[in-house]
C-alpha positions in Angstrom: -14.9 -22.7 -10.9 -15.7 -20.3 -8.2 -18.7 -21.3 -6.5 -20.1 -18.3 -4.5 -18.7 -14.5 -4.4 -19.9 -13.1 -0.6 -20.5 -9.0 0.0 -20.9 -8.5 3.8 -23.1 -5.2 3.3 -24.7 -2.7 5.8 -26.2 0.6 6.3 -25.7 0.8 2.2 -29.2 -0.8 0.3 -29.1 3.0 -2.3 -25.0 2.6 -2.4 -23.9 -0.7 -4.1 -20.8 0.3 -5.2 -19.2 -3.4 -5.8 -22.0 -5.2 -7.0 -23.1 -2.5 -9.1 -20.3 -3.0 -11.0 -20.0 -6.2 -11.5 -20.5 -7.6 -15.0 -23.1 -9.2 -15.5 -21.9 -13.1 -15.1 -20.3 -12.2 -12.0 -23.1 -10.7 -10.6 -25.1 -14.6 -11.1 -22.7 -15.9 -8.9 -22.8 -13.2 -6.3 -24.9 -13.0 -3.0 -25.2 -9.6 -0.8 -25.0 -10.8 3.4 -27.6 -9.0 5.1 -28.8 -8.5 8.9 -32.0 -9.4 9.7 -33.2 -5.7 10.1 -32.2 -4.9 6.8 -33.7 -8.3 4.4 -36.5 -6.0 2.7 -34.1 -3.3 1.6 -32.7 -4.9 -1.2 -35.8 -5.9 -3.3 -33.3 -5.8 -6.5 -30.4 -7.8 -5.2 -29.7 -11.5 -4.4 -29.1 -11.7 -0.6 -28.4 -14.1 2.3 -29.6 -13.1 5.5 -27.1 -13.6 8.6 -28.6 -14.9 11.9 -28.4 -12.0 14.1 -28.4 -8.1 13.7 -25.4 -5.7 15.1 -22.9 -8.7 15.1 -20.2 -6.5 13.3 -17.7 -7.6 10.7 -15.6 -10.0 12.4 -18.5 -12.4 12.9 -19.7 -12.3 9.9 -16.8 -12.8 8.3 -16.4 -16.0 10.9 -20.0 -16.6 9.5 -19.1 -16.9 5.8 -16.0 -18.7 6.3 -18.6 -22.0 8.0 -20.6 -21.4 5.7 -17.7 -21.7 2.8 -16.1 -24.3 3.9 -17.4 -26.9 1.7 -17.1 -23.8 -1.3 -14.9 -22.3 -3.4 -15.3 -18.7 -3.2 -14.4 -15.0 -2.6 -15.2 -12.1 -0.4 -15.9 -8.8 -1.1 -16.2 -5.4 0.7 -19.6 -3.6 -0.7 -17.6 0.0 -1.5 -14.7 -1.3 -3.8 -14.6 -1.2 -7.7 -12.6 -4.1 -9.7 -10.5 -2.9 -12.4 -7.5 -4.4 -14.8 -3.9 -2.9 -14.7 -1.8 -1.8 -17.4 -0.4 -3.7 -19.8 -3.2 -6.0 -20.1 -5.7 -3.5 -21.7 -5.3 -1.1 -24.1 -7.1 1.7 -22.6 -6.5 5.3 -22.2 -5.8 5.2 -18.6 -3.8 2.7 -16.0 -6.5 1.0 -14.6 -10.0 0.4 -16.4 -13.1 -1.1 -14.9 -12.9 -4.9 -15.5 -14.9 -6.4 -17.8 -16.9 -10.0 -18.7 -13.4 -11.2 -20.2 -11.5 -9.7 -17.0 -14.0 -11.6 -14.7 -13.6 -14.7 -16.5 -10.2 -14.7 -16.4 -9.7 -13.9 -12.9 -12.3 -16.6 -11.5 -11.1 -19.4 -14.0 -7.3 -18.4 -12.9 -8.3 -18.9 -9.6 -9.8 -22.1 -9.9 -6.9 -23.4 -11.3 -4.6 -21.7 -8.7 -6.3 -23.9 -5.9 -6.5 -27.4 -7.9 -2.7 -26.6 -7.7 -3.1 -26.2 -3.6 -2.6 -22.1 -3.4 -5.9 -22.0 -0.9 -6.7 -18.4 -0.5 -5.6 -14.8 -1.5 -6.9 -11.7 -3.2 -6.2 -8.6 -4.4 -4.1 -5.8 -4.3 -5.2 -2.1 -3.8 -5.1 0.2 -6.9 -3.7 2.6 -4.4 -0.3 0.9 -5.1 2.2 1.1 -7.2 2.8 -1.6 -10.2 4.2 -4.7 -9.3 5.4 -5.2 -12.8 3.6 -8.5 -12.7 0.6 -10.0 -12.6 0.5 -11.6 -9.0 2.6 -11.7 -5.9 3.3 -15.0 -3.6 3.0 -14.8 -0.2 1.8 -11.0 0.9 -1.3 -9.2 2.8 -4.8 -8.7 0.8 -7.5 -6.7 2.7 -11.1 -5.9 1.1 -10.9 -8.9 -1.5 -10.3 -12.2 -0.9 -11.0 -15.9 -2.3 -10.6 -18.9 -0.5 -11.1 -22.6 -1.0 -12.9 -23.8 2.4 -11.7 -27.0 2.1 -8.3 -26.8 2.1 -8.8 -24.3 4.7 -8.7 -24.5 8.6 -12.1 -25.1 10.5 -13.6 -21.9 11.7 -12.8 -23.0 15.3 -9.3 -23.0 15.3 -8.9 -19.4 14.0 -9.0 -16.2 15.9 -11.7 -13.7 15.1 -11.7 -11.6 18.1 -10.4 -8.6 16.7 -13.1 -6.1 15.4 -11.0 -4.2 13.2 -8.0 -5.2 11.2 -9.5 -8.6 10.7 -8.2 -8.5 7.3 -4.9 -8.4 8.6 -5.5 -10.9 11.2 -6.4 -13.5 8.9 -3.9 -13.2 6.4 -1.2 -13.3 9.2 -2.9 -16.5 11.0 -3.0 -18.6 7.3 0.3 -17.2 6.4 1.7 -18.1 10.0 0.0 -21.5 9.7 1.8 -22.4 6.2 -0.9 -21.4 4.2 0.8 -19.8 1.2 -1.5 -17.5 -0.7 -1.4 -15.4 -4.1 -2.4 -11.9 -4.8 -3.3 -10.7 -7.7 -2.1 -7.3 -9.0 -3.2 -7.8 -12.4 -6.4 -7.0 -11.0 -7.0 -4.7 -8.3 -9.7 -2.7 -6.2 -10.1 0.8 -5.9 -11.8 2.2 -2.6 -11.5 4.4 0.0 -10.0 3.5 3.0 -12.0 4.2 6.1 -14.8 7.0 6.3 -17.3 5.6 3.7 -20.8 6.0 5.5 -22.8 2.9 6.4 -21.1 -0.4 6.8 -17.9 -0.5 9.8 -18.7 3.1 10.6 -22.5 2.3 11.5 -20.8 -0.1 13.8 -18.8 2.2 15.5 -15.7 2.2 13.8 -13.6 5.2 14.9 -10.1 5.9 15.3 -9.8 5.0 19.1 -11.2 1.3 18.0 -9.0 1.1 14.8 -6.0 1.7 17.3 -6.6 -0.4 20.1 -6.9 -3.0 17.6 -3.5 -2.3 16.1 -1.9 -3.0 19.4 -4.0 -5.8 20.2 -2.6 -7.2 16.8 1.1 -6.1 17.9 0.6 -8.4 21.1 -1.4 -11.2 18.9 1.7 -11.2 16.0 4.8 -9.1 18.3 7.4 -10.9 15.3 5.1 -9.6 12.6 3.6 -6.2 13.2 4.9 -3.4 14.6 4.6 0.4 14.9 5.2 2.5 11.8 4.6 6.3 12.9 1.5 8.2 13.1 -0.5 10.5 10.9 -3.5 12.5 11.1 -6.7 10.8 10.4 -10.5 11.1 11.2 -9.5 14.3 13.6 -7.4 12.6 15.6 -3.5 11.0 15.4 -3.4 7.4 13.6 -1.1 4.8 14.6 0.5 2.9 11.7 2.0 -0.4 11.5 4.3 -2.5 9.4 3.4 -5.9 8.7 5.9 -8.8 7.7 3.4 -11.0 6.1 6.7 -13.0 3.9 8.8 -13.5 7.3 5.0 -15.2 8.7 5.0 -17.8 5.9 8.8 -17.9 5.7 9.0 -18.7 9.5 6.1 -21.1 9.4 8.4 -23.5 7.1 11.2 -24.2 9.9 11.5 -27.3 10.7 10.1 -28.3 14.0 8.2 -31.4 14.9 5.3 -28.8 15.1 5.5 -27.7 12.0 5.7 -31.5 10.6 2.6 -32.2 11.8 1.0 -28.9 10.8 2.2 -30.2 7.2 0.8 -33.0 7.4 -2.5 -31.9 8.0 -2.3 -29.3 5.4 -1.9 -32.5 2.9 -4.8 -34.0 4.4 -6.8 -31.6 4.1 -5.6 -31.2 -0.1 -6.3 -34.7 -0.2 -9.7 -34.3 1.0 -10.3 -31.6 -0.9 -9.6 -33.4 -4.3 -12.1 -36.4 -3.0 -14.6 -33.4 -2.5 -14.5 -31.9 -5.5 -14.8 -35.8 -7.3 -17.6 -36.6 -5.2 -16.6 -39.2 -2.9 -16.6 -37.6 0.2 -20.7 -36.8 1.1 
């Protein structure tokens, strides 16, 4: 089962959209990550308290992924709301808020999903249209994630420089490394996309950051992501970007000699993580 679920959080103690609601098993299992400055603010809520204040999201994402690494578990932003898809409920509407059985279907599924060796992946947005099934192999997640630290790299041979599409870093860094990954679309979250007060924005968030990290992620990923046009966006213009997250895991698989031995520690690492789970590795 799914060990820990994380929710980096600033800037929001009166606004707890995820974890508010949460059902109430899920909520057991689920710990808010708080700076230092703000530990007393959250008097109702299960926290852990990160090391150091103003460190941004990138490093504390890089903090939960060392702390995770002997853990099953998921990520979560603190603004999003979970809900089930159509057809499986039998609501009114197309997407409901998910309930006990929802939550205990999705974490058992995604137990079961890594004892098979599928390591990490999330969810889609509720922005999107249907997939017309209840997960898709191999795509991009942002704002939700789970992962399986052991079958994972060490946090020392990833990248976490950028400070703003880290999600999309990530992704394309596993996906690149032959990390397959599954994301739900059964289940999805439903949230704004940028402009939500507190959290990124009370680090300084703006347009001007959001796209000088887009073509810092262009020079990181140049076979990956590219530009996409522009819109209008937080008073100024935004640059899109298209992201081949498929061709990443699909290119991953050629067959070089560094890829073999990429493989080969990816099966190590499985194997380790099976003598984890049974308790014979300390």
């Amino acid at each position: 089962m799914i060990d820990a679920i994380y929710i980096p959080t600033l800037g929001r103690s009166q606004n707890q959209i995820t974890f508010d609601n949460m059902t109430e098993n899920a909520q057991r299992v689920t710990r808010l990550v708080v700076q230092p400055k703000e530990k007393d603010l959250y008097p109702n809520y299960p926290i852990i308290v990160l090391p150091d204040n103003d460190i941004g999201i990138t490093a504390t994402r890089k903090w939960i992924w060392n702390k995770g690494k002997n853990q099953r578990y998921m990520v979560m932003d603190d603004d999003s709301k979970m809900a089930c898809r159509k057809p499986w409920h039998d609501g009114e509407k197309t997407k409901r808020i998910m309930t006990e059985s929802d939550w205990h279907h999705m974490l058992t599924q995604i137990s079961q999903w890594m004892d098979e060796g599928i390591a990490w992946g999330g969810c889609r947005t509720g922005g999107l249209p249907p997939a017309g099934k209840e997960y898709i192999d191999n795509t991009g997640t942002a704002e939700v994630f789970f992962f399986d630290g052991t079958q994972l790299p060490d946090v020392d041979e990833l990248d976490w420089e950028l400070s703003t599409a880290e999600d999309i870093s990530l992704s394309l860094q596993l996906l690149s490394k032959g990390y397959s990954n599954r994301v739900w679309d059964r289940f999805v979250y439903l949230s704004d996309f940028v402009g939500t007060e507190g959290g990124c924005m009370d680090m300084g968030r703006d347009l001007k950051m959001i796209n000088e990290n887009h073509a810092k992620l262009i020079s990181k990923f140049p076979n990956y992501v590219s530009y996409n046009g522009t819109k209008e966006m937080m008073g100024g213009i935004f640059n899109k970007i298209k992201v081949q997250y498929k061709k990443a895991y699909k290119d991953s698989k050629t067959s070089t000699l560094e890829g073999f031995f990429d493989e080969k520690n990816f099966y190590i690492k499985k194997i380790n993580n099976k003598n984890i789970r049974n308790g014979t590795i300390e």
